[in-house]
N, CA, C and O atoms as a GROMACS GRO file, in nm:
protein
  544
    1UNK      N    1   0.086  -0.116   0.000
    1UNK     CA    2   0.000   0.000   0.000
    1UNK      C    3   0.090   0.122   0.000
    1UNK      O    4   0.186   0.126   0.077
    2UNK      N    5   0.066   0.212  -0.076
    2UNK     CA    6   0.124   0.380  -0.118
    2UNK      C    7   0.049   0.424  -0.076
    2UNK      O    8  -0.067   0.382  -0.076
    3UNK      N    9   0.113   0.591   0.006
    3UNK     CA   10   0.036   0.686   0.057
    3UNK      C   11   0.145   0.784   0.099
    3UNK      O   12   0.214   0.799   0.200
    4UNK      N   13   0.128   0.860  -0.052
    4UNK     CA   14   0.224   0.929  -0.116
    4UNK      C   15   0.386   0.901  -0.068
    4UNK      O   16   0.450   0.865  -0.167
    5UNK      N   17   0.454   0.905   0.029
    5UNK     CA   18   0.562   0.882   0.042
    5UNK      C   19   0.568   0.764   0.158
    5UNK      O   20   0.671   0.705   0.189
    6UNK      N   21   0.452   0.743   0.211
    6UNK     CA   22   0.475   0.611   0.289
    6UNK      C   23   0.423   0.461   0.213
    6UNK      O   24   0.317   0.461   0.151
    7UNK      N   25   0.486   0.368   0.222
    7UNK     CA   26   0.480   0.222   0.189
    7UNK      C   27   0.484   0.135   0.277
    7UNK      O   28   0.557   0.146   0.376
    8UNK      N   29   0.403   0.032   0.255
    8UNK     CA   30   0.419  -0.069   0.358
    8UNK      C   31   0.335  -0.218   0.304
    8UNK      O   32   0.213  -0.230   0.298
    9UNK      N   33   0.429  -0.318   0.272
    9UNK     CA   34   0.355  -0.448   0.251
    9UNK      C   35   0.278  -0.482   0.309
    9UNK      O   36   0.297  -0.489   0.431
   10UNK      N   37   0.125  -0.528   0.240
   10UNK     CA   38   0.019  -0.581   0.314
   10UNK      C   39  -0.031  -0.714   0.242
   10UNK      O   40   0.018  -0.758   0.138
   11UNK      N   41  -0.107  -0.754   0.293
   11UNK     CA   42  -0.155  -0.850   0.260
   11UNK      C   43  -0.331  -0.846   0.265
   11UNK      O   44  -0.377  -0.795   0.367
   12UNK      N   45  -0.455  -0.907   0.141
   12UNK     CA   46  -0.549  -0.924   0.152
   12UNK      C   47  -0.625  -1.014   0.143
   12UNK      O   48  -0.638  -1.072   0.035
   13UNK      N   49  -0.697  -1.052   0.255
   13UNK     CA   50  -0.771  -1.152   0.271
   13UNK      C   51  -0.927  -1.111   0.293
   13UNK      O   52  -0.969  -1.002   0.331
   14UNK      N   53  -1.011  -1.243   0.255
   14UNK     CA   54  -1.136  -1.225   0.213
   14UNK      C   55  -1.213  -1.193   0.386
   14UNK      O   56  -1.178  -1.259   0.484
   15UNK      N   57  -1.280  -1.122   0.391
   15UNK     CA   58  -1.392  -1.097   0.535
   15UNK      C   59  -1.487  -1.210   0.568
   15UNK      O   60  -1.510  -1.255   0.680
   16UNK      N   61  -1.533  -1.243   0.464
   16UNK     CA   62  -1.650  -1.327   0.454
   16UNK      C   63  -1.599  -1.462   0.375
   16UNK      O   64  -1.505  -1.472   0.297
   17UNK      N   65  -1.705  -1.576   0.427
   17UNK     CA   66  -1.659  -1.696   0.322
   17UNK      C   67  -1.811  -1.810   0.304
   17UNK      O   68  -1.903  -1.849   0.376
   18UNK      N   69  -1.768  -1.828   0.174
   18UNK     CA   70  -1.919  -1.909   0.121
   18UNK      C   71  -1.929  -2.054   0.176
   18UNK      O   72  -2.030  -2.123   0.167
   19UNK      N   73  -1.800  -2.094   0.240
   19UNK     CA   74  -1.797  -2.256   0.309
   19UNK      C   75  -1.918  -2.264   0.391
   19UNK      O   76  -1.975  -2.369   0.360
   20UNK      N   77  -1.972  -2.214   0.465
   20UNK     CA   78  -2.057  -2.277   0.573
   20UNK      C   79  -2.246  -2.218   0.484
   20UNK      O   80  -2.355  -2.213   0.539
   21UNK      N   81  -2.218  -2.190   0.368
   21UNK     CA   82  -2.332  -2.170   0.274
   21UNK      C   83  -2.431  -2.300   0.244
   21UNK      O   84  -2.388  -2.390   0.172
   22UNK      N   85  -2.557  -2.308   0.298
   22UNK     CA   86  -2.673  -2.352   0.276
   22UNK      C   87  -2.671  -2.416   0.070
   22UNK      O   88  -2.682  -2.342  -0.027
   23UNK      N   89  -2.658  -2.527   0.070
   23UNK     CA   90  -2.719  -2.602  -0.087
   23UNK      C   91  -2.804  -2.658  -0.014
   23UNK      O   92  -2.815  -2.700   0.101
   24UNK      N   93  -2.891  -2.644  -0.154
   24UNK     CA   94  -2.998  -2.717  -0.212
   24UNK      C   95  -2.951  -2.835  -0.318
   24UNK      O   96  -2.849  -2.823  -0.386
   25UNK      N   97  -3.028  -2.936  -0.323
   25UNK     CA   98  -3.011  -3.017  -0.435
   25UNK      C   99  -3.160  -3.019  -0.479
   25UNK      O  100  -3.252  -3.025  -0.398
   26UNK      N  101  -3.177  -3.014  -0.626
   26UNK     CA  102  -3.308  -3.014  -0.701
   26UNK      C  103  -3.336  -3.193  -0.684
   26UNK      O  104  -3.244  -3.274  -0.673
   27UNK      N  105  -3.424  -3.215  -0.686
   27UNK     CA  106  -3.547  -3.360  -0.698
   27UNK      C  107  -3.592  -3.345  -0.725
   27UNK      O  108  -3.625  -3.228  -0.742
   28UNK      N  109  -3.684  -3.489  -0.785
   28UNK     CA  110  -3.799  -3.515  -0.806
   28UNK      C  111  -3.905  -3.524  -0.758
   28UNK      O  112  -3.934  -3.620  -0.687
   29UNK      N  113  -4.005  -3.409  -0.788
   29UNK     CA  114  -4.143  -3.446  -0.651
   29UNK      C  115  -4.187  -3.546  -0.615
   29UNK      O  116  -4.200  -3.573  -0.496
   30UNK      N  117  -4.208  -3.595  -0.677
   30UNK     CA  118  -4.285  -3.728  -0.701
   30UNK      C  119  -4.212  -3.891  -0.660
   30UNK      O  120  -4.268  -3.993  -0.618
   31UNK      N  121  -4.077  -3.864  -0.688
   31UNK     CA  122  -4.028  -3.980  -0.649
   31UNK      C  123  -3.908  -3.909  -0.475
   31UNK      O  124  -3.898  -3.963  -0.365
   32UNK      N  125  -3.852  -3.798  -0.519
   32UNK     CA  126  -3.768  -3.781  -0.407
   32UNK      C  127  -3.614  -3.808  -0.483
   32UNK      O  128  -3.513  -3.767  -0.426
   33UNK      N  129  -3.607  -3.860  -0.576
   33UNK     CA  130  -3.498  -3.864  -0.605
   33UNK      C  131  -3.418  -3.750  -0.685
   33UNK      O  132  -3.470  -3.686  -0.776
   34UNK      N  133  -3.253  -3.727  -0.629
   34UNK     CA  134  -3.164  -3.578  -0.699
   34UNK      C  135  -3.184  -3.631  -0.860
   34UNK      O  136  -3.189  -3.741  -0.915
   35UNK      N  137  -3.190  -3.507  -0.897
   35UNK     CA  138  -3.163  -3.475  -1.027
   35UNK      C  139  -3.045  -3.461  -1.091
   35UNK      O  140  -2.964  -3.387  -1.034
   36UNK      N  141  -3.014  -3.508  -1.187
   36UNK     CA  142  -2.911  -3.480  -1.289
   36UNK      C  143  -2.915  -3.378  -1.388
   36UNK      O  144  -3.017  -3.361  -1.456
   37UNK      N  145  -2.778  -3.284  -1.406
   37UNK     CA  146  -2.789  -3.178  -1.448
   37UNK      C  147  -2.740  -3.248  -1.591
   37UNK      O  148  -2.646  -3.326  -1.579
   38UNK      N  149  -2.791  -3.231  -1.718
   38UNK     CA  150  -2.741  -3.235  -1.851
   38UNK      C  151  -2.699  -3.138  -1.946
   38UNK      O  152  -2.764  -3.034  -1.950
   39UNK      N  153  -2.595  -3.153  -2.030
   39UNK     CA  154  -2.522  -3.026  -2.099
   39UNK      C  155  -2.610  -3.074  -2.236
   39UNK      O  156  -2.579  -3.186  -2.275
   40UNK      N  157  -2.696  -3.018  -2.303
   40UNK     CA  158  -2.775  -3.022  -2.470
   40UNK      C  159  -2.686  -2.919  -2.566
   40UNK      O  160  -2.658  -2.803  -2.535
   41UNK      N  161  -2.642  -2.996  -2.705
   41UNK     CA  162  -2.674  -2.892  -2.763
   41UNK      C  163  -2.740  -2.793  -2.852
   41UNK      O  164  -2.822  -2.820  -2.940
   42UNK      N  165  -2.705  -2.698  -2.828
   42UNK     CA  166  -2.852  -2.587  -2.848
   42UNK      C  167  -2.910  -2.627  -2.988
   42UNK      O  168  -3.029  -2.648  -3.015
   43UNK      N  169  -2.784  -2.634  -3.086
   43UNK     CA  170  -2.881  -2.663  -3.236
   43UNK      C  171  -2.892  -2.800  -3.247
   43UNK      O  172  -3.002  -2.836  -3.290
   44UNK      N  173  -2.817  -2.885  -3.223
   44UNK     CA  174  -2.862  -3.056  -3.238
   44UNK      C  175  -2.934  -3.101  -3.162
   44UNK      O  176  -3.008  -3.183  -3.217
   45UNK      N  177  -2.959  -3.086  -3.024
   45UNK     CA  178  -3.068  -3.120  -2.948
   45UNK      C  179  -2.969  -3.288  -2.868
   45UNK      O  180  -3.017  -3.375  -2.796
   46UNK      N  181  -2.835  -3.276  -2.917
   46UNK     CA  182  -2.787  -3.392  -2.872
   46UNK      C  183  -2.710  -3.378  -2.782
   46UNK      O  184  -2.647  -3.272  -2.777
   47UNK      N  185  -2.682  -3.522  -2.636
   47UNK     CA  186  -2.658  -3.483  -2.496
   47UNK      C  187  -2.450  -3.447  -2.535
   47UNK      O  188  -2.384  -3.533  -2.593
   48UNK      N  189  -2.413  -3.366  -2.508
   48UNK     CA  190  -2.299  -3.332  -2.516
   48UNK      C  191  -2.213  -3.388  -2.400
   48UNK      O  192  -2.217  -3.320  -2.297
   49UNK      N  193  -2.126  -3.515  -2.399
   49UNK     CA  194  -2.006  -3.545  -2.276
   49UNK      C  195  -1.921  -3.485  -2.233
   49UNK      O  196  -1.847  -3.422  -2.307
   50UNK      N  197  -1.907  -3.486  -2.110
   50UNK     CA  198  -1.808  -3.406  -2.050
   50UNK      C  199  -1.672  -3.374  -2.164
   50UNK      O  200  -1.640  -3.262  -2.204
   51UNK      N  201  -1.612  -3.491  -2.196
   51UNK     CA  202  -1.510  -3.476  -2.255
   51UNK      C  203  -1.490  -3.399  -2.413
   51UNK      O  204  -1.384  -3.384  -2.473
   52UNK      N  205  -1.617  -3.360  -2.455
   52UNK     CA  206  -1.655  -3.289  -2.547
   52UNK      C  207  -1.700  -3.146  -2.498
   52UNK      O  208  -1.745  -3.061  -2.576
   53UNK      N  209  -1.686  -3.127  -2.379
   53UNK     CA  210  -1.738  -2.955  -2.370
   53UNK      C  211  -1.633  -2.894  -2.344
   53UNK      O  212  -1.554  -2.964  -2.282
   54UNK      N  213  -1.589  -2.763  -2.370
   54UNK     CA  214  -1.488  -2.665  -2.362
   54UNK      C  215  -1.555  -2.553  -2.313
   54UNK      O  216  -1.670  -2.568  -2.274
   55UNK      N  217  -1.494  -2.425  -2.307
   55UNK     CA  218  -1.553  -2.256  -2.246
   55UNK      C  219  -1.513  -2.173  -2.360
   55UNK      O  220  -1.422  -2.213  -2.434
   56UNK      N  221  -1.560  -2.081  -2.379
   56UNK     CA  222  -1.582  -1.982  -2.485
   56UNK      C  223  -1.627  -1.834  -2.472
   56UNK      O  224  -1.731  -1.825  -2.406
   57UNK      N  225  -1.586  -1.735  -2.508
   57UNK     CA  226  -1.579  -1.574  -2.465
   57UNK      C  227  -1.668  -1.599  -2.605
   57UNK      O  228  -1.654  -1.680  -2.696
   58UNK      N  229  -1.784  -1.470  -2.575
   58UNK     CA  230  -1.890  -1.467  -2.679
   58UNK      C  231  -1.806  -1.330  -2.729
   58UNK      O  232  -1.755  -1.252  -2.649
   59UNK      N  233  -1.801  -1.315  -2.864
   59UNK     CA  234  -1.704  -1.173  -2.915
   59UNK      C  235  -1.788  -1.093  -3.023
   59UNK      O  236  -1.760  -0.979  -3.060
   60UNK      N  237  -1.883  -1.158  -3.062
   60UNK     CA  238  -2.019  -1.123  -3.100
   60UNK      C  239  -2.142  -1.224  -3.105
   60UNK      O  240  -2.116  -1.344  -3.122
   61UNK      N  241  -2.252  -1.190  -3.095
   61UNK     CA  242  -2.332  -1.268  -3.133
   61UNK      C  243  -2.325  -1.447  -3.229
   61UNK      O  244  -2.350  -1.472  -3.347
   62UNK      N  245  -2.294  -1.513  -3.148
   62UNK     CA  246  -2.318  -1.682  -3.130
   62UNK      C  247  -2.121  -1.679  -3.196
   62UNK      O  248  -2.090  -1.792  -3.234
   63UNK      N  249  -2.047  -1.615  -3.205
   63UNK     CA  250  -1.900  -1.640  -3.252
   63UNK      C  251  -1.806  -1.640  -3.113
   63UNK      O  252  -1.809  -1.539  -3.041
   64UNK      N  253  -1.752  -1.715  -3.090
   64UNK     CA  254  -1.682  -1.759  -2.988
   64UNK      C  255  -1.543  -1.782  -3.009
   64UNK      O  256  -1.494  -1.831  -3.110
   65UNK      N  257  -1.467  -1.733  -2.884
   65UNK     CA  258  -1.349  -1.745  -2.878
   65UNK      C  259  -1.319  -1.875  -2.764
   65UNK      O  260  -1.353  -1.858  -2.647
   66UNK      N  261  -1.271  -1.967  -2.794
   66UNK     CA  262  -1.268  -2.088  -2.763
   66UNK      C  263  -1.135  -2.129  -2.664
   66UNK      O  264  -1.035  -2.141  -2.735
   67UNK      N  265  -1.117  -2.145  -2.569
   67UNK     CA  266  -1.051  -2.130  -2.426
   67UNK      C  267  -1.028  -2.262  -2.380
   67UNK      O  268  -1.119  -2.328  -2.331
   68UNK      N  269  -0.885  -2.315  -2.396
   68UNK     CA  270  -0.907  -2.477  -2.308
   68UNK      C  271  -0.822  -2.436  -2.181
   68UNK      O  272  -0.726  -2.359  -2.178
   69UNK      N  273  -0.874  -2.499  -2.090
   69UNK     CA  274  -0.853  -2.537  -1.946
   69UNK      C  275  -0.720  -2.544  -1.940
   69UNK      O  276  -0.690  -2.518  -1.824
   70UNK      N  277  -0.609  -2.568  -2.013
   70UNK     CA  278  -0.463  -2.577  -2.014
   70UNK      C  279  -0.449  -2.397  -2.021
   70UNK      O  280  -0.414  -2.320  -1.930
   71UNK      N  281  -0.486  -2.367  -2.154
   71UNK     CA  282  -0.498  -2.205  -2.175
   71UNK      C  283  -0.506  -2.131  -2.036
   71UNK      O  284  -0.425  -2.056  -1.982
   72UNK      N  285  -0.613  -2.171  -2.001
   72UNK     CA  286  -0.645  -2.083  -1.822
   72UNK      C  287  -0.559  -2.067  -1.746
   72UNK      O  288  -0.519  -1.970  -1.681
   73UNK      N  289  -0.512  -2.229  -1.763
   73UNK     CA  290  -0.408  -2.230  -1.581
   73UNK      C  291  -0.333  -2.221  -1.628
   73UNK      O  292  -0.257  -2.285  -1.556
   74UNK      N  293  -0.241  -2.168  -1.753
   74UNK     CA  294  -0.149  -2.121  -1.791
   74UNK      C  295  -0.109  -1.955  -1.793
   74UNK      O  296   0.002  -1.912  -1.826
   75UNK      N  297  -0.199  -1.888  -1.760
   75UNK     CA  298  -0.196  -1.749  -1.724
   75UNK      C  299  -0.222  -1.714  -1.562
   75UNK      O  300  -0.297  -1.745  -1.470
   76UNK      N  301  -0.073  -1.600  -1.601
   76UNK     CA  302  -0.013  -1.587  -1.479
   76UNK      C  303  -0.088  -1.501  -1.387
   76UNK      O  304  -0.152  -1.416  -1.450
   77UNK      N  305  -0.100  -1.494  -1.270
   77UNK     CA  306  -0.174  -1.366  -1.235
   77UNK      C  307  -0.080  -1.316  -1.120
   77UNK      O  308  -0.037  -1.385  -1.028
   78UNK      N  309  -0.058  -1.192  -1.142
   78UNK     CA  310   0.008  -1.076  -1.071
   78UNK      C  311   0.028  -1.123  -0.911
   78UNK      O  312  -0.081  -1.102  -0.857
   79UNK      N  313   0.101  -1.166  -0.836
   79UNK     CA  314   0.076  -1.130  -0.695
   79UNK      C  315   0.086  -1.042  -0.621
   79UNK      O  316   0.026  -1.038  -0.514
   80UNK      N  317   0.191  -0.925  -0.678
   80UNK     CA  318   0.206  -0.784  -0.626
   80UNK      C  319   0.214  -0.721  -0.658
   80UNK      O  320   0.314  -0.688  -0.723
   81UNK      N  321   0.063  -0.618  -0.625
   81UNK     CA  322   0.017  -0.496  -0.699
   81UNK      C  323  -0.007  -0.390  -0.580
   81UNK      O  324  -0.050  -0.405  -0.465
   82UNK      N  325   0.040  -0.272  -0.658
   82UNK     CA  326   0.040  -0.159  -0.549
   82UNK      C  327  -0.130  -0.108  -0.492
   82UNK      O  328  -0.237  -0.106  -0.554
   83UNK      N  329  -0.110  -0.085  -0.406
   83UNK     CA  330  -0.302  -0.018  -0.404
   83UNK      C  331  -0.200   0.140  -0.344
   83UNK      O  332  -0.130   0.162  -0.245
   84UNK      N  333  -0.236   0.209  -0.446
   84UNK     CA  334  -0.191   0.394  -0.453
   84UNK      C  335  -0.317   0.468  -0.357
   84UNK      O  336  -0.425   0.491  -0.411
   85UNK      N  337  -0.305   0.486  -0.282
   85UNK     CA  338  -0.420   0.564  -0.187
   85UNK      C  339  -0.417   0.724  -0.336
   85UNK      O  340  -0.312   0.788  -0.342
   86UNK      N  341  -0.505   0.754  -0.408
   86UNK     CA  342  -0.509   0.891  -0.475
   86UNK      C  343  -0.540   0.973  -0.346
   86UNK      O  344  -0.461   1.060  -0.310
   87UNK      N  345  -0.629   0.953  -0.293
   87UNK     CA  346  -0.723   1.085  -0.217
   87UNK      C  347  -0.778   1.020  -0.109
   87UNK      O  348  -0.759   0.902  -0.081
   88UNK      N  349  -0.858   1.108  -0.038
   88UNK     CA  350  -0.940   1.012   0.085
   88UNK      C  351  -1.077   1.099   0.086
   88UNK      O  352  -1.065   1.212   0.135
   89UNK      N  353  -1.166   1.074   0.054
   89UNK     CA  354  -1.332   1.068   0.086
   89UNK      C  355  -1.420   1.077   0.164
   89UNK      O  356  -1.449   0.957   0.168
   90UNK      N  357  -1.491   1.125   0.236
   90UNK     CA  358  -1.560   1.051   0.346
   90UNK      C  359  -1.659   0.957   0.318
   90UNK      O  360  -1.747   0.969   0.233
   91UNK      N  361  -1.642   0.864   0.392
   91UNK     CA  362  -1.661   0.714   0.437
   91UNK      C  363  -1.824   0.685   0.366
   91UNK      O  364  -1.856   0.588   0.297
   92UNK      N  365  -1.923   0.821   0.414
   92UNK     CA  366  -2.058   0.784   0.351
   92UNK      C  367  -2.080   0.836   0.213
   92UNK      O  368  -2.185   0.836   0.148
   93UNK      N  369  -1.950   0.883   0.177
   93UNK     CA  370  -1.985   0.957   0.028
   93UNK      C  371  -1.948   0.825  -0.035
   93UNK      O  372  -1.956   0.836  -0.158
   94UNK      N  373  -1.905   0.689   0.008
   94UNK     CA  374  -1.878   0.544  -0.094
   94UNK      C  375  -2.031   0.516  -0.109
   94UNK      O  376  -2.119   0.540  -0.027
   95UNK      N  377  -2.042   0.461  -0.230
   95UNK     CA  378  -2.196   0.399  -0.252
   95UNK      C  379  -2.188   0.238  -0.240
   95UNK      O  380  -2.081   0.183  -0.267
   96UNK      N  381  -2.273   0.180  -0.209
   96UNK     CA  382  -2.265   0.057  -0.096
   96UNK      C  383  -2.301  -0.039  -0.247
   96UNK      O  384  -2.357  -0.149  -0.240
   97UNK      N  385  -2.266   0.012  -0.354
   97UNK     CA  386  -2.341  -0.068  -0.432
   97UNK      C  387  -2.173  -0.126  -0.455
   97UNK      O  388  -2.156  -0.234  -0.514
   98UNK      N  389  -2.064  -0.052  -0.408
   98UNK     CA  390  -1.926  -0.080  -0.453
   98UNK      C  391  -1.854  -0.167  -0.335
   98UNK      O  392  -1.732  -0.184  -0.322
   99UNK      N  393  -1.975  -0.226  -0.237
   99UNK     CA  394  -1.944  -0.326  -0.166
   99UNK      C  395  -1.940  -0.454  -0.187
   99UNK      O  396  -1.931  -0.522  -0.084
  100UNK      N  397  -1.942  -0.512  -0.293
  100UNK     CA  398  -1.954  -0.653  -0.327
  100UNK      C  399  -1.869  -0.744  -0.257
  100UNK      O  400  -1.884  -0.854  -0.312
  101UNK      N  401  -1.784  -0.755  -0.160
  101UNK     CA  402  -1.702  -0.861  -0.110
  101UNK      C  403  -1.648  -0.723  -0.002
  101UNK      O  404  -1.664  -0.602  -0.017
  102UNK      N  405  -1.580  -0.802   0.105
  102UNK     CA  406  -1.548  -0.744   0.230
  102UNK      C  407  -1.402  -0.832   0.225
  102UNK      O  408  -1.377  -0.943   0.179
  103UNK      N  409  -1.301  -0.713   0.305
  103UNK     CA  410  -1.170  -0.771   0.299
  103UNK      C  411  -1.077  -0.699   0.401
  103UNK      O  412  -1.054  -0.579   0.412
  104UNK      N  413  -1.024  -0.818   0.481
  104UNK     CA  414  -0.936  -0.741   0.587
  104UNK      C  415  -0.831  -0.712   0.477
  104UNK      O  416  -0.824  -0.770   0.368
  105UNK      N  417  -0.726  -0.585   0.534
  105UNK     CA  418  -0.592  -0.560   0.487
  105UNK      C  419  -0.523  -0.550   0.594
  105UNK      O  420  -0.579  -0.475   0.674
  106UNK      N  421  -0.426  -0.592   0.633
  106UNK     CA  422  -0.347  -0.622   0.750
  106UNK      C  423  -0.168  -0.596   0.680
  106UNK      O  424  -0.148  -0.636   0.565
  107UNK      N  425  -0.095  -0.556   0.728
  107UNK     CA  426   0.022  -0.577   0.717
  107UNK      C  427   0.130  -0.686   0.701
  107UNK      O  428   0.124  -0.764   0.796
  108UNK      N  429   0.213  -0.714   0.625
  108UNK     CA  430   0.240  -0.834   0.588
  108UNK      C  431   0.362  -0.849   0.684
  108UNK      O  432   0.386  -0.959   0.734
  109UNK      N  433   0.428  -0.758   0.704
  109UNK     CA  434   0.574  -0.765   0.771
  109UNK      C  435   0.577  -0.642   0.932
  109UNK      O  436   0.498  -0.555   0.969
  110UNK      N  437   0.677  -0.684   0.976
  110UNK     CA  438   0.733  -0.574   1.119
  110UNK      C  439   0.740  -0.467   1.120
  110UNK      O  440   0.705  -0.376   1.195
  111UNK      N  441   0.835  -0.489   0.949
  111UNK     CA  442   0.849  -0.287   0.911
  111UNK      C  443   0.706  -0.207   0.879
  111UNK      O  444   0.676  -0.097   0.927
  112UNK      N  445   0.624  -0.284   0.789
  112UNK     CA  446   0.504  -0.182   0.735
  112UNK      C  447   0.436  -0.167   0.842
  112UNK      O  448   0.388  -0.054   0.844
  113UNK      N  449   0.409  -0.231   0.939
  113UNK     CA  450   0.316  -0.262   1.094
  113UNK      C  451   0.340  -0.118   1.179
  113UNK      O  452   0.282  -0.128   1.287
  114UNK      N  453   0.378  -0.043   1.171
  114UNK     CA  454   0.380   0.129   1.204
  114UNK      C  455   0.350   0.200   1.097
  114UNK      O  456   0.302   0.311   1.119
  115UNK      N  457   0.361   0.175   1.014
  115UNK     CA  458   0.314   0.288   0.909
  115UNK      C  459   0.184   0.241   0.827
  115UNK      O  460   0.146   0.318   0.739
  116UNK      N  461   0.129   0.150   0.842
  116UNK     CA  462  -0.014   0.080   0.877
  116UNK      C  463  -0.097   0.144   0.960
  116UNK      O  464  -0.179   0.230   0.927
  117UNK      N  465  -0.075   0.100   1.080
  117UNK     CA  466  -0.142   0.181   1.206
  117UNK      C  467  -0.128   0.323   1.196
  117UNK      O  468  -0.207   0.399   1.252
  118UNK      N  469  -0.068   0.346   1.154
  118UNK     CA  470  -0.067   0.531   1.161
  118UNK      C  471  -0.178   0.575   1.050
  118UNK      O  472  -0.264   0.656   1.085
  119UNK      N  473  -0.180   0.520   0.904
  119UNK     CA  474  -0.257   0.538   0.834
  119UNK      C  475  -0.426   0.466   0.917
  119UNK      O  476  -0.517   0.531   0.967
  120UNK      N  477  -0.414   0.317   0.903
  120UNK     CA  478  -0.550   0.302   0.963
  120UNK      C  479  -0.616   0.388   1.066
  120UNK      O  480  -0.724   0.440   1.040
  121UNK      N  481  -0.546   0.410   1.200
  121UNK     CA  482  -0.580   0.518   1.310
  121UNK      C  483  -0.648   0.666   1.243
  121UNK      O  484  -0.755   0.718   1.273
  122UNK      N  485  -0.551   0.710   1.148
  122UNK     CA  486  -0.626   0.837   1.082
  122UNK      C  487  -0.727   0.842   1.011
  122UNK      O  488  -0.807   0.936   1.002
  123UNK      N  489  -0.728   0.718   0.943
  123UNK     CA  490  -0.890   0.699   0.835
  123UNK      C  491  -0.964   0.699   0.937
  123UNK      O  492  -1.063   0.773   0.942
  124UNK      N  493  -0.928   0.610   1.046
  124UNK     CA  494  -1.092   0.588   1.115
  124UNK      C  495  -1.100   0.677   1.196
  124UNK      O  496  -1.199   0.649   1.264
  125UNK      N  497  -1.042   0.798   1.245
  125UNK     CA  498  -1.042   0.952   1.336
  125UNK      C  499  -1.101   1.036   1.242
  125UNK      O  500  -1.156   1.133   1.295
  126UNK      N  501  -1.111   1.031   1.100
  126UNK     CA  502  -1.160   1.100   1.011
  126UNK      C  503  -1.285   1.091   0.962
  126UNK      O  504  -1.370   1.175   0.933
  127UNK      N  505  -1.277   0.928   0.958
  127UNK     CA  506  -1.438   0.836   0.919
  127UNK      C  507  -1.419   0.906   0.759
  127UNK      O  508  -1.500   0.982   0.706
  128UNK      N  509  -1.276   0.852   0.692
  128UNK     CA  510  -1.258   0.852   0.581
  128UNK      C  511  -1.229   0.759   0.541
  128UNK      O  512  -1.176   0.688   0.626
  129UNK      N  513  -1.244   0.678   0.362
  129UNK     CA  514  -1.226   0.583   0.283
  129UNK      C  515  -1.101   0.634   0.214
  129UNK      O  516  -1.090   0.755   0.195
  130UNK      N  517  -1.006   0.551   0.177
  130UNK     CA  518  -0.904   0.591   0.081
  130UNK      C  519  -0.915   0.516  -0.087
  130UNK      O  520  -0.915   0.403  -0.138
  131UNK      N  521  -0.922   0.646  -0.125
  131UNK     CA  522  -0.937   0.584  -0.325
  131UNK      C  523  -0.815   0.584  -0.377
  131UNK      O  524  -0.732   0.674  -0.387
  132UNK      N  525  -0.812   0.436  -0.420
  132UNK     CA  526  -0.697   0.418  -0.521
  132UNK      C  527  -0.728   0.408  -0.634
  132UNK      O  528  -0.840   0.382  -0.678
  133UNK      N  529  -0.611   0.432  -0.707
  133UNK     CA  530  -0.619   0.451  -0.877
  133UNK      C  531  -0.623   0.283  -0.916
  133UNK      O  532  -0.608   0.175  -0.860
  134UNK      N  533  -0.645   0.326  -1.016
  134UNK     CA  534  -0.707   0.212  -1.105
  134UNK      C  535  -0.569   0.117  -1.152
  134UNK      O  536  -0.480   0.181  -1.209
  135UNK      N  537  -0.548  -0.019  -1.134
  135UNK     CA  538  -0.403  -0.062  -1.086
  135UNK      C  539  -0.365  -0.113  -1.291
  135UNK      O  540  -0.260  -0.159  -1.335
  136UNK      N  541  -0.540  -0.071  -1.396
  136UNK     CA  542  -0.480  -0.086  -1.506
  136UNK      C  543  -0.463  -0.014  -1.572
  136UNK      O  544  -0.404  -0.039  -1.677
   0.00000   0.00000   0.00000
């Protein structure tokens, strides 16, 4: 985390977690027994096997960009990205619609662990949010 001339490694982890989340399984009224989910396809009307289905980015209307599972887990994803504090806000001027997931940020190391607390202590004496720039 940046804030203008102070830095300090953190680390983010999720607030909330979907493990202890309520399923359903669909049945049959009538008999009680789970249902099986089937993959059709749309113009043949014929049952498609696992080993025949792939994923696909729609790039216009029914034209697909075609994605195998090797492709996926072959792209790398970033582990360390700066979060740039731009400015700071007050806290009720965020719109709650930009709450979709909740996340502690905690300090990763000894050194950032003072210059953490000094920033956290002041957001929340202010009952301000800090906006960062856009990391693309």
């Amino acid at each position: 985390m940046k804030l203008s001339l102070v830095t300090c490694s953190i680390g983010l982890f999720p607030a909330t977690s979907t493990r202890d989340k309520i399923a359903f399984h669909l049945l049959n009224k009538a008999t009680g027994h789970r249902l099986k989910q089937q993959y059709i396809d749309a113009e043949t009307g014929e049952l498609v096997p696992r080993e025949q289905r792939t994923k696909g980015y729609e790039v216009t209307k029914d034209e697909y960009v075609v994605v195998s599972d090797e492709e996926l887990a072959s792209v790398e994803i970033p582990s360390n990205h700066i979060l740039d504090i731009e400015r700071f806000v007050e806290r009720l001027e965020v719109d709650s619609i930009y709450f979709d997931q909740s996340y502690y940020i905690v300090p990763e190391d000894k050194v950032g662990q003072e210059a953490f607390a000094v920033i956290r202590e002041a957001m929340s004496e202010r009952k301000v949010a800090g906006r960062a720039a856009d990391p693309s």
